[in-house]
C-alpha positions as CSV (number, residue, x, y, z in Angstrom):
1,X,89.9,27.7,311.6
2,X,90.3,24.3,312.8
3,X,89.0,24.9,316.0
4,X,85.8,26.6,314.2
5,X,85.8,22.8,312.2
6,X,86.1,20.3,315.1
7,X,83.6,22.2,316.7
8,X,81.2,21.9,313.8
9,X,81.8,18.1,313.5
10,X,81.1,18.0,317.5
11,X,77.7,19.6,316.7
12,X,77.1,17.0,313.7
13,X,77.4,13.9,315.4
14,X,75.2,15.6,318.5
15,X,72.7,16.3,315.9
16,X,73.2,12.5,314.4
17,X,73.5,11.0,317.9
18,X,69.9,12.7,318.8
19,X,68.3,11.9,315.5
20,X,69.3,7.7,316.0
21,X,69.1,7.8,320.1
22,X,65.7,9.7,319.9
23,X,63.1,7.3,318.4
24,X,64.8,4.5,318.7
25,X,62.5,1.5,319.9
26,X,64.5,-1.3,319.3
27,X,65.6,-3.6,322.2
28,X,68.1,-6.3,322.6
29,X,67.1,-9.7,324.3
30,X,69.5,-11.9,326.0
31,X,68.5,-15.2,327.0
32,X,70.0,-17.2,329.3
33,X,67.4,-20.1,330.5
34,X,65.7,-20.0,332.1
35,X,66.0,-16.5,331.9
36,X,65.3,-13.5,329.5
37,X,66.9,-10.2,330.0
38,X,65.2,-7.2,327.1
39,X,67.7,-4.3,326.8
40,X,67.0,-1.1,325.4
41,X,69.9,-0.9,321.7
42,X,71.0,2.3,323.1
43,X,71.8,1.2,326.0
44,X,73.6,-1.8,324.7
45,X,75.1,0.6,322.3
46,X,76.3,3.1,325.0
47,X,77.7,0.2,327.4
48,X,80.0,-1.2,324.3
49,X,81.4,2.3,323.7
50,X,82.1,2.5,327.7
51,X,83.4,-0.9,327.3
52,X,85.8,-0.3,324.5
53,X,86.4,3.3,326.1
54,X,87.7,1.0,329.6
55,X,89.9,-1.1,327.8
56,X,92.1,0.8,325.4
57,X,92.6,3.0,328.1
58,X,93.3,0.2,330.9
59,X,96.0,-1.2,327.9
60,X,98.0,2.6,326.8
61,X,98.1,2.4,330.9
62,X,99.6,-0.9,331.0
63,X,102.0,-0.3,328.1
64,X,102.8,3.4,330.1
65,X,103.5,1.1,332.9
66,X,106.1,-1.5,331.1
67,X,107.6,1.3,329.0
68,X,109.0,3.3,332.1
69,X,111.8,1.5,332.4
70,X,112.8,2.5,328.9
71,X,112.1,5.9,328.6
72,X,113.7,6.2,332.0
73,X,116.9,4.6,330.5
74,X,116.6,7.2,327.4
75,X,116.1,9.9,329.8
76,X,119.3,8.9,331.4
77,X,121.4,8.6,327.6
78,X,119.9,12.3,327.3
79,X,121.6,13.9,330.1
80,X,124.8,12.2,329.0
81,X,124.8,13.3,325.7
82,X,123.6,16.4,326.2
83,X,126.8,16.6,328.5
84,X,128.7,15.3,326.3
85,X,127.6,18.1,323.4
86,X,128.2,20.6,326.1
87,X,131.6,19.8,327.2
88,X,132.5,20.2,323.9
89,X,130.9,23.3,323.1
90,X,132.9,24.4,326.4
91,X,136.5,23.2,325.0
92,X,135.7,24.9,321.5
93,X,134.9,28.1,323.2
94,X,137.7,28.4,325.6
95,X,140.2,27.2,323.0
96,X,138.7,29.8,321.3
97,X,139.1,32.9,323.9
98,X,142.9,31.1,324.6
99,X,142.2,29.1,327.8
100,X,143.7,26.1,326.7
101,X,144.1,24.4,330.1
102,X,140.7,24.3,330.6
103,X,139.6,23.6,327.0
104,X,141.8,20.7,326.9
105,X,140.3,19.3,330.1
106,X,136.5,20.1,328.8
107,X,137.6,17.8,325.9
108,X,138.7,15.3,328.2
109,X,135.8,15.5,330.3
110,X,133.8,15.1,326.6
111,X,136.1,12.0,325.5
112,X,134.7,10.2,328.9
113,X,131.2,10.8,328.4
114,X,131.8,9.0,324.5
115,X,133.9,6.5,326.0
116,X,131.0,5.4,328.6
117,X,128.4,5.7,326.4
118,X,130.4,3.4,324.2
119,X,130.9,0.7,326.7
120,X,127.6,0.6,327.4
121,X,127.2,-0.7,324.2
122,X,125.1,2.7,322.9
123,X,125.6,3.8,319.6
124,X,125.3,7.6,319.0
125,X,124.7,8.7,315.2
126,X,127.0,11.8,315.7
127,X,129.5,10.0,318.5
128,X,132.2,9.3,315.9
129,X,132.3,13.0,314.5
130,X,131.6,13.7,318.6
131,X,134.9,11.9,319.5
132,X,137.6,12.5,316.7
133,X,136.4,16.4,317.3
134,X,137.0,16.1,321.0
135,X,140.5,14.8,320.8
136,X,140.9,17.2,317.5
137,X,140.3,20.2,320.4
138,X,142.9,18.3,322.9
139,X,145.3,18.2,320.4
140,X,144.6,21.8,319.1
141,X,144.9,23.2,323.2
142,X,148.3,20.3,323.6
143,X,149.5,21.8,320.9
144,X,149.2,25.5,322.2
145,X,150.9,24.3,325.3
146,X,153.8,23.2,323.6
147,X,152.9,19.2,325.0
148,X,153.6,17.8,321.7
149,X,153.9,14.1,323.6
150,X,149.6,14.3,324.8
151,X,149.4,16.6,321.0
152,X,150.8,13.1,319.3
153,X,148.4,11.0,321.7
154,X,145.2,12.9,320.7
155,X,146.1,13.2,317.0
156,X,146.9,9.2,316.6
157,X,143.5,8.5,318.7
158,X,141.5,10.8,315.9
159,X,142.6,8.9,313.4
160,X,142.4,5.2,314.9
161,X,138.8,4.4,313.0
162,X,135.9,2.5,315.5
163,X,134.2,-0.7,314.8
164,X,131.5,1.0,313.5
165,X,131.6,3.7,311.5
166,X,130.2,5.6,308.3
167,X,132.5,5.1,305.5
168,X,132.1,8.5,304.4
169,X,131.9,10.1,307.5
170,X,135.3,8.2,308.5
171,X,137.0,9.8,305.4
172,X,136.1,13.6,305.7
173,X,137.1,13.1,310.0
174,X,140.5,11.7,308.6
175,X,141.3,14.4,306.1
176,X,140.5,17.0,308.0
177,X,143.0,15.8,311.2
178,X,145.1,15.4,308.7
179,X,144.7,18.9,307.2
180,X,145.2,20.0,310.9
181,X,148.4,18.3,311.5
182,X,149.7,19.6,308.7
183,X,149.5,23.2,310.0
184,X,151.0,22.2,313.1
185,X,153.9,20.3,311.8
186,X,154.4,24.4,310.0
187,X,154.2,25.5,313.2
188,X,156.8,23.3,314.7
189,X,158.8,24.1,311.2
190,X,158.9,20.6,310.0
191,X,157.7,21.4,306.4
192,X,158.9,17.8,305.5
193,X,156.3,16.3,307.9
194,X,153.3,18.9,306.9
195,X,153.9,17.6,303.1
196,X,153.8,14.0,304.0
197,X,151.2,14.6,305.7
198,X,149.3,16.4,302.8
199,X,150.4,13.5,300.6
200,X,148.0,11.0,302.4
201,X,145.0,13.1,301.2
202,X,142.8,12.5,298.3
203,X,143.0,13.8,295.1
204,X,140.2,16.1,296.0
205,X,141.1,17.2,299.4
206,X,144.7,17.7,298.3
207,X,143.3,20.7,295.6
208,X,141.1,22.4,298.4
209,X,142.0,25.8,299.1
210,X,143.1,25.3,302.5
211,X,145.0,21.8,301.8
212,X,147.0,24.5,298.9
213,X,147.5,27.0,301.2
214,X,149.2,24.8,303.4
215,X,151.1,23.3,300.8
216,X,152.6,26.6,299.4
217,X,153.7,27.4,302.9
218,X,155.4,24.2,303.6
219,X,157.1,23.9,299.9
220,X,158.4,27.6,300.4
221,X,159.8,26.7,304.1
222,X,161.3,23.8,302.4
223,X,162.9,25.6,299.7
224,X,160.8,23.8,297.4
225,X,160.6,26.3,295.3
226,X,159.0,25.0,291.7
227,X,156.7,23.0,294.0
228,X,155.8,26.4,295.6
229,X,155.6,27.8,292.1
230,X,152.6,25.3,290.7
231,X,150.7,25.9,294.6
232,X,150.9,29.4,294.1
233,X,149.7,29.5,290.1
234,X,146.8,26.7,291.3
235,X,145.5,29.3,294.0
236,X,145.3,31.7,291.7
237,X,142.9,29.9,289.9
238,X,140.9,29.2,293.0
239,X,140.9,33.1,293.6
240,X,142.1,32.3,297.0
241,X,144.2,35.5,297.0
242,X,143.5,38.7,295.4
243,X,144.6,39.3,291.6
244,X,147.3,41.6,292.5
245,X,148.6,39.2,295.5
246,X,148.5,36.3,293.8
247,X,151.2,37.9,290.8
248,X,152.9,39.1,293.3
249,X,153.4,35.8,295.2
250,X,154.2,34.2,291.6
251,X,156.7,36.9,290.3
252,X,158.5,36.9,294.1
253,X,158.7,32.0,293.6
254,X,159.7,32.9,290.0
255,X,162.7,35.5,290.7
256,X,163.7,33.1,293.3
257,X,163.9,30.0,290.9
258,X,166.1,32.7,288.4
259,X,168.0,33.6,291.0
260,X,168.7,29.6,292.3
261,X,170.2,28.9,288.1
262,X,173.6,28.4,288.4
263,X,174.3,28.1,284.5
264,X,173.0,29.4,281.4
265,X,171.5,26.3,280.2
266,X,169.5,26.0,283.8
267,X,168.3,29.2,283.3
268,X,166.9,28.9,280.1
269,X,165.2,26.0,280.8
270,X,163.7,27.5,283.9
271,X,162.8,30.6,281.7
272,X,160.6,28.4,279.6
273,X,159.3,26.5,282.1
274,X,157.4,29.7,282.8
275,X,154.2,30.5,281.7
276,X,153.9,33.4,278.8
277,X,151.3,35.4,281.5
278,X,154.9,35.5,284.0
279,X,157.0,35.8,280.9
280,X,155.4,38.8,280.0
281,X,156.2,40.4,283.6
282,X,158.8,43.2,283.3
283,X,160.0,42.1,286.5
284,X,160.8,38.7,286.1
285,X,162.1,39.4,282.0
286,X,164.5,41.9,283.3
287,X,165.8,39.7,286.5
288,X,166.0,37.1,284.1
289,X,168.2,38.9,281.1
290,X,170.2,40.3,284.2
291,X,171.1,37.1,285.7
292,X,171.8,35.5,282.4
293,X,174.4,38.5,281.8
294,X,175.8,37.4,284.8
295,X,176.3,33.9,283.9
296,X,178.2,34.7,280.9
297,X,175.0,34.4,278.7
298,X,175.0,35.5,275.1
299,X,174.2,38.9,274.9
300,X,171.5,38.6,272.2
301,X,169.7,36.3,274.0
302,X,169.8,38.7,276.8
303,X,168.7,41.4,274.2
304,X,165.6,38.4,272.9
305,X,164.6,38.1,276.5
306,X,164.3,41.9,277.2
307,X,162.8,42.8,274.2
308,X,158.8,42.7,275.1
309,X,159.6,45.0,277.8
310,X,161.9,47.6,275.8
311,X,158.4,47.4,273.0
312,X,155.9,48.2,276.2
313,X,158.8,51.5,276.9
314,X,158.5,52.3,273.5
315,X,155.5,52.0,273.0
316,X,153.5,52.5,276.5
317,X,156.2,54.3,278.7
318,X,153.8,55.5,280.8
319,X,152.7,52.0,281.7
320,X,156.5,51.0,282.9
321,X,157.5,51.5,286.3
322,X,160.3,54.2,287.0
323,X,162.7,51.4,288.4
324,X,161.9,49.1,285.9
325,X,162.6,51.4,283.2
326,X,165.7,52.2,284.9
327,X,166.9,48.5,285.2
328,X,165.6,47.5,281.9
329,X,168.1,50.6,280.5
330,X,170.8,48.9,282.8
331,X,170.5,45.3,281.7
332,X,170.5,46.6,277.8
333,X,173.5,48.3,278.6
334,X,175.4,45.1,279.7
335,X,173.8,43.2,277.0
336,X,175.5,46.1,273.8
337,X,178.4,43.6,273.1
338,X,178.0,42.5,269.5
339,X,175.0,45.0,269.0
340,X,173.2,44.6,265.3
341,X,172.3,46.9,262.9
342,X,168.9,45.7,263.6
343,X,169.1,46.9,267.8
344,X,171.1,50.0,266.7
345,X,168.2,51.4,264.9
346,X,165.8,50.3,267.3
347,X,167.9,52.5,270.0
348,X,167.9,55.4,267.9
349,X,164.4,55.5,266.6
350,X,163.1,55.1,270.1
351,X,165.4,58.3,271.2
352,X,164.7,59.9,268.7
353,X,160.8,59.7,269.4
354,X,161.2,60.8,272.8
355,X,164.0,62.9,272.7
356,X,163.5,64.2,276.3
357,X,163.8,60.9,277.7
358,X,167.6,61.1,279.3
359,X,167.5,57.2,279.9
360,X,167.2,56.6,275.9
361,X,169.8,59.4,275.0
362,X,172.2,57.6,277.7
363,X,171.5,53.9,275.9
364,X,171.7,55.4,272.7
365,X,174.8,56.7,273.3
366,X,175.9,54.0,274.9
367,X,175.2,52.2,271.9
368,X,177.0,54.3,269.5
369,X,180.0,54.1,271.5
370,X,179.8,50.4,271.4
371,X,179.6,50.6,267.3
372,X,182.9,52.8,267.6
373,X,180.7,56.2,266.4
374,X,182.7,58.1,268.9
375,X,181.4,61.5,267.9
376,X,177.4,60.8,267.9
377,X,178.6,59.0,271.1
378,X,180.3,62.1,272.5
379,X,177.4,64.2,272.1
380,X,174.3,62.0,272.9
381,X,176.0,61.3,276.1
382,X,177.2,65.0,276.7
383,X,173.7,66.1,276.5
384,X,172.0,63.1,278.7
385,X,174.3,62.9,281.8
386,X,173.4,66.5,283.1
387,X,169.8,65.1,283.1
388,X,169.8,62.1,284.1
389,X,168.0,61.3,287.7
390,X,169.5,58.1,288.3
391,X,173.3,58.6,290.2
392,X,174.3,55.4,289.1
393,X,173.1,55.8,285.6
394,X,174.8,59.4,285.5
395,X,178.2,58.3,286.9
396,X,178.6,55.5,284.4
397,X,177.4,58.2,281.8
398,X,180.6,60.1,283.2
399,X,182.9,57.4,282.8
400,X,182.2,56.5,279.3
401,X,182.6,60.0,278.9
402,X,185.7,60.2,280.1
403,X,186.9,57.4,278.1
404,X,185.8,59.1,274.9
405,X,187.7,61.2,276.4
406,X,191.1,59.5,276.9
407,X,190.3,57.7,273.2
408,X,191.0,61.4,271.8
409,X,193.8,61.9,274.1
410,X,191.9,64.8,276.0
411,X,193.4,64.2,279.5
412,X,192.3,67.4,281.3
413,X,188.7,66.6,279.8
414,X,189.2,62.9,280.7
415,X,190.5,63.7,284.2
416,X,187.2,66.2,285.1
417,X,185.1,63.3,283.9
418,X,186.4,60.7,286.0
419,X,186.5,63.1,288.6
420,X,182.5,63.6,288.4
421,X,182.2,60.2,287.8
422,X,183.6,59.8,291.4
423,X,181.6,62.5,292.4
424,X,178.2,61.1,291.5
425,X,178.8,58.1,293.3
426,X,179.9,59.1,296.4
């Protein structure tokens, strides 16, 4: 289409050129005394265009001519930064496929190109991002070669700032060495030096997902665990993990901060530092109320603590893990001393909605036995032990039967129960 209108416009001022040049009479006179020169206007016309054709062209050839120097000088910063680009591209990609020997040295060879450029006094746009990169790449292959002396060198050389340089562009090169350093000083198990490092970040680059991931990984290698604990719930939120990882990774930083209480006071207070979401996890309520019986916790507060997850057996057994069930029925059992009315009836109402359910015969009976209701006692437990799946659940079933026992002076019963007690452990 264009070519169909310049070709038209050619045609129109051949048409308009013919129409003026044609018939035109008129003549220009020149006089120059004592002479007279008449010249036909088209010719006159025709020499200026020649005239004006001669001397733009003469000057784009003289400026051609003066400007070689420089384009042959821009031709020359060119090839070096085109080699500069490519040794880089060269150290990335054999860092990349595990030749770090020769990806270090492609860096090097890349940091020399920068550095003579620079002392020439040129200034690249991308030479700053071009530099700290290369050394990033030494670094990264020193660092693979275990040379943590030239890995030190490169890494304080990344993040000595030029003379000239992009504010902005400055602060995104520095966070991310930074960022890298940090996952080396994990590597070298130094979590002390990967947080301090992580500390120098920004508000903003500390919450990125990869500044967090680092962080929970350094906190945990540094026993850190509550720190740990806020990392893990704040990449949560950020989805970096899948739903079912991420509880996993919290319930695993919150049994370990139970487990770290060394009083009943420090556990309680840890227990409400936790969120109601990881409160609400059978797990973690059942290590908790376990651990609390161990530290000579009060039993109801053991019962207070266990109590969501005893509802969601009643309730929604189906929904209750087999284990769980089984240590919830254990920790309840540790935690009858003083039992209420209030839990007694709980107990029984639950067994007796599912009386098949061995577990809540056992606690039940259990129960009973606590309250001094030795005969309900005798037989709730009678009737659950020969069905219960659990060994250790079934040989403490035998023993309290075999107290029972002994409390009504039975010995021969009280001997064959101790004796299956001993049975159903080994």
């Amino acid at each position: 289409m264009r070519a169909t209108l310049w070709l038209l416009a050619l045609f129109a001022v051949a048409v308009a050129s013919a129409l003026f040049a044609g018939n035109n009479q008129g003549t220009v006179t020149v006089f120059w005394p004592p002479w007279r020169l008449d010249l036909s206007l088209n010719f006159v016309l025709l020499a200026l265009a020649l005239a004006f054709t001669t001397l733009y062209a003469a000057l784009r050839a003289l400026a051609a001519l003066v400007a070689l120097p420089r384009q042959a000088q821009r031709w020359r910063l060119q090839q070096k930064e085109r080699a500069m680009h490519g040794a880089l591209l060269d150290a990335l990609t054999q860092l990349m496929s595990g030749r770090f020997l020769r990806s270090r040295k492609a860096a090097q060879a890349a940091l020399e190109q920068e550095a003579s450029l620079r002392g020439g006094g040129t200034y690249l746009p991308q030479g700053e991002a071009l530099r700290v990169m290369s050394h990033l790449v030494a670094a990264d292959a020193s660092h693979a070669l275990q040379d943590r002396s030239a890995r030190e060198q490169h890494l304080q050389d990344a993040l000595t700032p030029p003379e000239k340089s992009e504010a902005s562009l400055q602060q995104d090169l520095h966070e991310g060495v930074q960022l890298r350093a940090a996952r080396w000083a994990l590597d070298d198990r130094e979590p002390l030096a990967a947080l301090e490092g992580l500390a120098t970040l920004s508000q903003g680059a500390a919450r990125r997902t990869l500044a967090l991931r680092i962080k929970l990984k350094a906190t945990r290698l540094a026993q850190q665990t509550q720190e740990a604990l806020e990392t893990a719930r704040l990449l949560g939120k950020h989805r970096a993990f899948s739903p079912a990882a991420a509880q996993s990774i919290v319930r695993g930083l919150a049994s370990e901060l139970i487990r770290n209480a060394h009083d009943p006071e420090q556990l309680s207070a840890t227990w409400l530092a936790l969120d109601p979401i990881e409160r609400d996890m059978p797990e973690l309520a059942i290590h908790a109320a376990q651990r609390l019986a161990e530290l000579g916790g009060e039993p109801a507060q053991v019962r207070r603590w266990l109590e969501p997850v005893w509802q969601q057996l009643v309730d929604r057994p189906g929904e209750l893990d087999e284990l769980d069930a089984r240590r919830l029925v254990r920790a309840l059992e540790t935690a009858l001393d003083s039992l209420d009315a209030q839990w007694l009836a709980r107990i029984e109402a639950a067994q007796q909605a599912n009386p098949r359910d061995a577990r809540l015969q056992y606690l039940a009976g259990v129960a009973c036995m606590q309250r001094q209701l030795w005969g309900k006692a005798q037989q709730l437990l009678t009737q659950a032990t020969p069905r219960l799946q659990d060994t250790g659940l079934r040989a403490n079933a035998w023993c309290h039967l075999a107290q029972l026992a002994e409390q009504r002076g039975d010995l021969e019963a009280a001997l064959a129960a101790w004796k299956s007690a001993a049975q159903s452990k080994s």
